[in-house]
C-alpha positions as CSV (number, residue, x, y, z in Angstrom):
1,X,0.0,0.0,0.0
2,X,1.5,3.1,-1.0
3,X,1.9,6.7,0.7
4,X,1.2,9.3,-1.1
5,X,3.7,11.8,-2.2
6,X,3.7,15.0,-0.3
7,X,4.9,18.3,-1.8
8,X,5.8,21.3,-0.2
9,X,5.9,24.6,-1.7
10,X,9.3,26.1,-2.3
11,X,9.1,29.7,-3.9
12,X,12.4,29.5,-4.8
13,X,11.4,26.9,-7.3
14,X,8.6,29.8,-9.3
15,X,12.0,31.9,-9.7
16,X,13.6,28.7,-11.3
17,X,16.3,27.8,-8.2
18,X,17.8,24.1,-7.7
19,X,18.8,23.0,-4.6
20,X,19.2,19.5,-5.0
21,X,23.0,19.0,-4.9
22,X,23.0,21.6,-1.4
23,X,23.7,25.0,-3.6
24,X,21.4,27.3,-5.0
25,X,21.9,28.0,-8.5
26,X,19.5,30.2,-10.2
27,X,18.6,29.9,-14.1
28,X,18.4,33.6,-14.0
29,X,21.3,34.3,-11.2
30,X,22.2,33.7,-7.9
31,X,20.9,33.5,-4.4
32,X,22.2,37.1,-4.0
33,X,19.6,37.7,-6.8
34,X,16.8,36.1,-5.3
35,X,17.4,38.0,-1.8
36,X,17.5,41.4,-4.0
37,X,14.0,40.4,-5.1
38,X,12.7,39.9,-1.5
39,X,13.0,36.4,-0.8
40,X,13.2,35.6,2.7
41,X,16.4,32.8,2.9
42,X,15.5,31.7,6.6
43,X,12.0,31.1,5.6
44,X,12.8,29.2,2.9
45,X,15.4,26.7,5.0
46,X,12.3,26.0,7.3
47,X,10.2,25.1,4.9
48,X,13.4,22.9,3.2
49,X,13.4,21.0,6.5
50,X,9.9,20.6,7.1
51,X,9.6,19.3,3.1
52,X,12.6,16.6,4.1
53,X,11.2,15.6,7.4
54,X,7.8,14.8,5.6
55,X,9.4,12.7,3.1
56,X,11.9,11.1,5.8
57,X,8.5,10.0,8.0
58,X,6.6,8.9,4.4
59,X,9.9,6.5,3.6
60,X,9.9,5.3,7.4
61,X,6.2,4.4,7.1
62,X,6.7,3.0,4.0
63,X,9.4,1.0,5.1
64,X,7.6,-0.4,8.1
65,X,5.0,-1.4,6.2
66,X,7.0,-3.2,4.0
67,X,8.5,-5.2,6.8
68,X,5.2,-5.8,8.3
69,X,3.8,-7.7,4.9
70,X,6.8,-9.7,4.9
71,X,6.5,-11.2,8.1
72,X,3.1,-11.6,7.6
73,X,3.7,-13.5,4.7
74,X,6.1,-15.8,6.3
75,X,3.3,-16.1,9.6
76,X,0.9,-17.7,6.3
77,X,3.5,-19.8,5.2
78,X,4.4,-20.9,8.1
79,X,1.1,-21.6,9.3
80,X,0.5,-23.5,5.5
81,X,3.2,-25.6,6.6
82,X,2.5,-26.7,10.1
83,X,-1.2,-28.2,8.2
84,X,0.8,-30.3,6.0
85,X,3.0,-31.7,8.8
86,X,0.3,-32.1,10.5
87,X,-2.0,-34.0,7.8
88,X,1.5,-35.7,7.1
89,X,1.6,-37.3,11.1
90,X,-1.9,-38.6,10.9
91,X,-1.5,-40.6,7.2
92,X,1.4,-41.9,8.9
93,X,1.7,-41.7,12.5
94,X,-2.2,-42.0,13.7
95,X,-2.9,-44.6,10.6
96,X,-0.2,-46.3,9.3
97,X,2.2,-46.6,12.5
98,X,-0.3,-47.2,15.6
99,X,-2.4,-49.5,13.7
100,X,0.2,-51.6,12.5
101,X,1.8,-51.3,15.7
102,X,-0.6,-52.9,17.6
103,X,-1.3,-55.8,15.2
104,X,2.3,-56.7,15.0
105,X,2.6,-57.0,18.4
106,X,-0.5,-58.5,19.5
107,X,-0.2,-61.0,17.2
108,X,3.5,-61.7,17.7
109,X,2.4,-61.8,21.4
110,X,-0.2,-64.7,20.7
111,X,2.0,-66.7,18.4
112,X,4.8,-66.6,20.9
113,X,1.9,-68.2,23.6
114,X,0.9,-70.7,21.8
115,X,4.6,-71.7,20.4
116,X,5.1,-71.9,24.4
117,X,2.4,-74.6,24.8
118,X,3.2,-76.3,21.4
119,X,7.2,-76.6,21.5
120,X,7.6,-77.7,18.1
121,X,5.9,-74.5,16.9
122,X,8.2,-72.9,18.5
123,X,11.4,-74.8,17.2
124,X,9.8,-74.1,13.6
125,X,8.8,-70.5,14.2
126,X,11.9,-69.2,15.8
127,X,14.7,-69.6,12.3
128,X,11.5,-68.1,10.5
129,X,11.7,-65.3,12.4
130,X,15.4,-65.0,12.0
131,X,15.4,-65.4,8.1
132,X,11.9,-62.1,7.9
133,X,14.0,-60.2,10.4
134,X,16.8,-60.3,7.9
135,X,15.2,-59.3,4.7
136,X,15.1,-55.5,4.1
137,X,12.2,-53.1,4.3
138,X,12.7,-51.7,0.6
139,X,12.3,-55.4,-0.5
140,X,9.0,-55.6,1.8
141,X,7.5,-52.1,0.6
142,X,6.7,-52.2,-3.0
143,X,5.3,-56.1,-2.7
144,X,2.8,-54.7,0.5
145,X,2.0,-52.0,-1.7
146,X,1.1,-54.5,-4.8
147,X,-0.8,-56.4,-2.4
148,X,-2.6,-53.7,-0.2
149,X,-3.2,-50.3,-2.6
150,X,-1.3,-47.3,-2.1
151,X,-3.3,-46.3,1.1
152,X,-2.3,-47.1,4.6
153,X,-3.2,-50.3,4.4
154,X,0.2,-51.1,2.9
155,X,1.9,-49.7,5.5
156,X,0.5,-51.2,8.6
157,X,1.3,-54.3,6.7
158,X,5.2,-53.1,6.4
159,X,4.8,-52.2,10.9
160,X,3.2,-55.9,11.6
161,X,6.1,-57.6,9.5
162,X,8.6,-55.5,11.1
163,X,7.1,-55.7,14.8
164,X,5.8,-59.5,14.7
165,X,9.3,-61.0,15.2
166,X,10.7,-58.6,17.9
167,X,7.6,-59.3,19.7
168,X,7.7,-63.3,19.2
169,X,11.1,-63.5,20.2
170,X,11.0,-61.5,23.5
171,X,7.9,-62.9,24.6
172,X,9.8,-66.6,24.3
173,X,12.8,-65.5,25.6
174,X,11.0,-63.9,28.4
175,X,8.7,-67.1,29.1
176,X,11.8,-69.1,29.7
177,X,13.6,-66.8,32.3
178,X,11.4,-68.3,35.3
179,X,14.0,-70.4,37.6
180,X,13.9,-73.9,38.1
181,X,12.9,-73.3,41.5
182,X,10.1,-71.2,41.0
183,X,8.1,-74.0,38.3
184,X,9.1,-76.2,41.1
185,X,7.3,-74.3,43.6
186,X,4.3,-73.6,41.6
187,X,3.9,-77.8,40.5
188,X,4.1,-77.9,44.2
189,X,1.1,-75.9,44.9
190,X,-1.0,-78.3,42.0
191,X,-1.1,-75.0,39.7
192,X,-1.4,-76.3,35.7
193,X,0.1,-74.4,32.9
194,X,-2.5,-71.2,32.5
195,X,-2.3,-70.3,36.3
196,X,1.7,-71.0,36.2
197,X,1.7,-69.0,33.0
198,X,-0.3,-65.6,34.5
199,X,0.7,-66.0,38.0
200,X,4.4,-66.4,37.5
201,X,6.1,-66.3,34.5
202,X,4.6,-64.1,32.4
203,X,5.0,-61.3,35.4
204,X,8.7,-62.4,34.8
205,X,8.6,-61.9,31.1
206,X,7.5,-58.3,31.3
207,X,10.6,-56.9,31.0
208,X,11.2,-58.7,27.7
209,X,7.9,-57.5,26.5
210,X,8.2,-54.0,27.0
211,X,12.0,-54.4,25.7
212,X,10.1,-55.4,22.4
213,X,7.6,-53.0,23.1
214,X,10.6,-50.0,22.8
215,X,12.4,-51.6,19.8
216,X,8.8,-51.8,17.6
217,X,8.0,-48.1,19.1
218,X,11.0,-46.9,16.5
219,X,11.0,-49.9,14.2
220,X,7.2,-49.2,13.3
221,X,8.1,-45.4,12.4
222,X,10.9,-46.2,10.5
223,X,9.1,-48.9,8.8
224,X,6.3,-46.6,7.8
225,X,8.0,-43.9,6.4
226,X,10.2,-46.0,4.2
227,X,7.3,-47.7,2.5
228,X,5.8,-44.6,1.7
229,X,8.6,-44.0,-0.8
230,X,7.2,-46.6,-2.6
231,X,3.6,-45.4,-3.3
232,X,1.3,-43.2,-1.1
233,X,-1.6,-40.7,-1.3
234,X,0.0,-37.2,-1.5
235,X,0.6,-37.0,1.7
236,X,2.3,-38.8,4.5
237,X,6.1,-38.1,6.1
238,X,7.8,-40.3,4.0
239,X,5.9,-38.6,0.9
240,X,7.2,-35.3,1.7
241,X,10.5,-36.1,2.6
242,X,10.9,-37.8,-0.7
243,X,8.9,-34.5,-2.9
244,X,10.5,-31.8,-0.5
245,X,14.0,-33.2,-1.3
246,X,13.6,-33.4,-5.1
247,X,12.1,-30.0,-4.9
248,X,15.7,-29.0,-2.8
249,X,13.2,-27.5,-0.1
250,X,15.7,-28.7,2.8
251,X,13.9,-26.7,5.6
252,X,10.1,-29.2,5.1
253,X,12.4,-32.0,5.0
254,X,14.2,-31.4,8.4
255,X,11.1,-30.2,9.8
256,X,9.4,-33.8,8.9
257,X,13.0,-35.4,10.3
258,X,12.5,-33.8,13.6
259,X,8.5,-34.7,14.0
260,X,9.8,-38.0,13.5
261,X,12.1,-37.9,15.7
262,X,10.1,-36.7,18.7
263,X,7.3,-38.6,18.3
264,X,9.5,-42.1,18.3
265,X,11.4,-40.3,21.3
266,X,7.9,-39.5,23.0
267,X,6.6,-42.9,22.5
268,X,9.9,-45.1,23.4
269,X,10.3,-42.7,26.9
270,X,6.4,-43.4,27.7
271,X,6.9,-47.1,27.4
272,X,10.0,-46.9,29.9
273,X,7.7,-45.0,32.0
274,X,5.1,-47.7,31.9
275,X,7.7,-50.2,32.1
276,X,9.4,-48.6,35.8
277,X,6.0,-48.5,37.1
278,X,4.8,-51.8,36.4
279,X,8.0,-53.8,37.1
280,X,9.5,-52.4,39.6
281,X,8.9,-55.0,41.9
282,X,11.5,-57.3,39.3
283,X,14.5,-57.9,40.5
284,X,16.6,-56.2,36.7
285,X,15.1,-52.6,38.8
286,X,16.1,-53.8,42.3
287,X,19.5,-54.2,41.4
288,X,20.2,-50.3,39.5
């Protein structure tokens, strides 16, 4: 928005004087000239610096309101961004990650109780597990995305592969860390396998399965984000980082890093909270 000009009135200008380079020089002679026709100097250097302080405060406004659209441009942007990062960490975080998240690990949690009861399940299951742990998530993406769409469903099928194993392997290691002593104790007291199991060891298994419960926290995110390089909706973390980059727009992409970041961060340091509160009574805690 412009200011409009103003003018002041210099009657040293009607008698065709210049001062714009600080010296009076008259078309028609010189300041001495102008005087011997009556012109008042003193009055005319007052109304000089009133002209200049007009035009001083008119370039100050000016300025300021120059500076004022620019941070309110960056304010919109800025606000247009944080939506995007937002919708981003619900396509991935809220759909892809939590949802896959709790599949992988509920049903890694299962398998690993039955493989308990049925030990040859177990002696099956366990190399299984070793050999889809090893196999890398850009060979997993593209075939979940052939199978499942380009949606989230894709994804959450990336999390439960990545988070199934963790979760079945703890949960057997942790089964098995009861003593000797304490089955002994238990067959003593006539207790069969599902009251042995809930009343003794899997309270001792708990700190495996909150050990897998941290890893899958991260392994989920990182899972999601790296099959969405492979085919997503236009939006999601992974999306952006992989657009933002092409486009050399460094500052999205580290902004996208860094809600990453804190949410895994978030999410692992609530579990260790959860985990200190619930087995604190195990002896791993007694001993720190």
């Amino acid at each position: 928005m412009g200011v409009p000009a103003i003018s002041c009135r210099n009657p040293l200008h009607e008698l065709g004087l210049d001062f714009e380079r600080g010296r009076a020089t008259s078309k028609a002679g010189t300041v001495g000239d102008a005087e011997h026709m009556g012109v008042d100097r003193d009055g005319l250097g007052a109304e000089c610096d009133v002209e200049n302080d007009v035009r001083g405060f008119a370039a100050d406004t000016r300025k300021r309101f120059e500076r004022f659209a620019r941070w309110r441009h960056r304010a919109a942007v800025f606000g247009d961004q944080l939506i995007i990062l937002w919708d981003d960490f619900v396509q991935t975080v809220l759909k892809s990650v939590i949802r896959g998240y709790l599949m992988g690990c509920a049903a890694g949690f299962a398998v690993a109780i039955m493989a308990d009861r049925i030990p040859f399940l177990a002696r099956g299951l366990l190399p299984f597990g070793n050999l889809v742990s090893a196999l890398p998530i850009v060979g997993i993406a593209p075939i979940m995305v052939m199978w499942f769409g380009f949606d989230w469903q894709s994804k959450a099928a990336v999390v439960v592969v990545m988070t199934f194993f963790p979760m079945l392997i703890n949960t057997l290691a942790g089964l098995d860390a009861s003593e000797r002593i304490q089955l002994d104790l238990m067959r003593s007291y006539g207790a069969g396998y599902w009251r042995t199991l809930f009343m003794l060891r899997l309270p001792n298994a708990l700190p495996f399965i909150f050990n897998a419960l941290k890893i899958n926290s991260t392994l989920s995110l990182i899972g999601a984000i790296v099959a969405e390089f492979f085919g997503t909706p236009i939006v999601g973390m992974g999306f952006r980082i992989s657009t933002e980059v092409a486009r050399m727009d460094l500052g999205v992409v580290w902004a996208t890093i860094v809600v990453a970041a804190l949410t895994g961060s978030l999410v692992y340091g609530g579990l260790a909270l959860i985990e200190r509160s619930v087995t604190a009574w195990h002896p791993s805690y007694r001993r720190r």
